[in-house]
N, C-alpha and C positions, 0 to 999 in steps of 0.2 A: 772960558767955556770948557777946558778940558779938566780943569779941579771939578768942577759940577759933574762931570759924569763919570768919571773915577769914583766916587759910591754906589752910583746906579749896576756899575760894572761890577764892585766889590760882592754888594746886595746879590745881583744875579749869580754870580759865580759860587758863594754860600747856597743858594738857595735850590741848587742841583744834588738833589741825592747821592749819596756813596753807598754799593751795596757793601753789605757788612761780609769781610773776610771770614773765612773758616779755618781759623788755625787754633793752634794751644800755644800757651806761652808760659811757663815757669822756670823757674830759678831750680838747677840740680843740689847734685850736694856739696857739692865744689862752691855754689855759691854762683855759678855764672848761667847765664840767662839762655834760655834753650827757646827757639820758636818752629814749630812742625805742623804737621797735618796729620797727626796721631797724637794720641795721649801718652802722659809717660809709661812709663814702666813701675817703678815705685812709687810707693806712697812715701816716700820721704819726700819727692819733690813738692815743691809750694807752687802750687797751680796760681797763673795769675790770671786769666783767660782761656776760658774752652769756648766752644763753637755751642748757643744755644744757653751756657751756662752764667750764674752770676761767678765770679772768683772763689776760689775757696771751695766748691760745692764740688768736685769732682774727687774721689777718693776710688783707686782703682782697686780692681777687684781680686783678691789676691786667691790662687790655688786652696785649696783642704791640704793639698801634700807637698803645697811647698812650707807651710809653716813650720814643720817638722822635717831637721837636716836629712838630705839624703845620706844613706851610706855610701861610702866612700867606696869605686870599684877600683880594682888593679884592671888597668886595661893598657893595650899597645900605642891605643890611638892618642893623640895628645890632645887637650880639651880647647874646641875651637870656643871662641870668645862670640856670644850676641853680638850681632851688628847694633851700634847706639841708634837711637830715633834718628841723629841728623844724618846717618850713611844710611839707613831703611831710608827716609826719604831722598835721599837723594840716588839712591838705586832707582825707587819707583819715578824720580822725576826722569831719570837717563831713558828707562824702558820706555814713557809717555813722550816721550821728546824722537825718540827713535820711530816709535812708532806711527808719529804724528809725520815724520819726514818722508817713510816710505808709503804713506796714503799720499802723499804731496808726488810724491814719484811715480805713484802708479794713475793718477789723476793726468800726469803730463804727458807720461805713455800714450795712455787711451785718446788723451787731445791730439797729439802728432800723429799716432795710429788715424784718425776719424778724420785729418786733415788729408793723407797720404792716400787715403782709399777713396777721398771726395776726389782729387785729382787723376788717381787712376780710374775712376768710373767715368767722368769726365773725357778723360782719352779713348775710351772704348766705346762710350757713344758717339765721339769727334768720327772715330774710325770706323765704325756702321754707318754713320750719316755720309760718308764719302770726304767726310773733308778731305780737305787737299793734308798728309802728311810727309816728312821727311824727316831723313837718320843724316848722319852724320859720315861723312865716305873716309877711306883711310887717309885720305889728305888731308880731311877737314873740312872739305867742301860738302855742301847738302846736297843729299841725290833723294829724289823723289820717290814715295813708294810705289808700285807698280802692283795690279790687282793681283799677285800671287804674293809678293813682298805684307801687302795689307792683308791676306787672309791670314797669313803667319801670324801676325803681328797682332792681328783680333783675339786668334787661340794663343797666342803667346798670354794677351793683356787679361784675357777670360782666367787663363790657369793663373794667374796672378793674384789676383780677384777671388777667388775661389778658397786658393792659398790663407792668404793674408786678413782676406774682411768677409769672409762669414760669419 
């Protein structure tokens, strides 16, 4: 019984689309295999897959004034070197990663903020409605609020309120 449905399962599992990746993938000049989410840089490299394209068809597009060497300048600065495509992408994947974590942070904020304010609104109606409250005395024992203790304690929970969850 379970060899018979080991092809059904095989079948099934093929039979689920994969969506097609968007990367590039060629071989530099070194010879070693480069995969990114940008195209190269040179047309020396051997494209083996772009995103959209067949192999082969991608030929980048090269300046008017870079074909012809630039003059050499005397300068102080000393010449910073292009980032390769895998450190360009991997800067852009750190900034998207970064940035993906502090929408997750600021998402958990707002959740514990909208929790905090449901419970202090909560307390300020307990305390308009008369419930019965109490505080905690210096010994630890609870002493009862008394209708001046509660009036404090409304305008205390109101400027709280006001503060925090508008």
């Amino acid at each position: 019984m379970l060899r018979s449905s080991v092809p059904c399962l095989l079948a099934a599992a093929l039979a689920v689309p994969v969506p097609a990746l968007a990367y590039w993938q060629w071989r530099d000049a070194n010879g070693h295999m480069v995969y990114s989410d940008v195209p190269p840089s040179t047309a020396a490299a051997k494209v083996l897959r772009a995103p959209g394209r067949h192999a082969g068809e991608f030929q980048p597009v090269q300046a008017a004034d870079a074909a012809a060497p630039a003059p050499a300048k005397a300068s102080s600065k000393p010449a910073v070197a292009a980032p390769t495509p895998e450190e360009a992408f991997q800067k852009r994947r750190e900034a998207s990663l970064k940035a993906a974590a502090e929408d997750a942070r600021k998402e958990t904020e707002a959740a514990e903020r909208a929790v905090r304010c449901a419970q202090l609104r909560n307390y300020a109606t307990g305390l308009q409605q008369g419930m019965r409250a109490a505080v905690a005395g210096p010994d630890g024992s609870l002493q009862h609020l008394n209708s001046e203790q509660r009036q404090a304690e409304i305008l205390k929970t109101s400027a709280n309120l006001e503060k925090h969850c508008s």
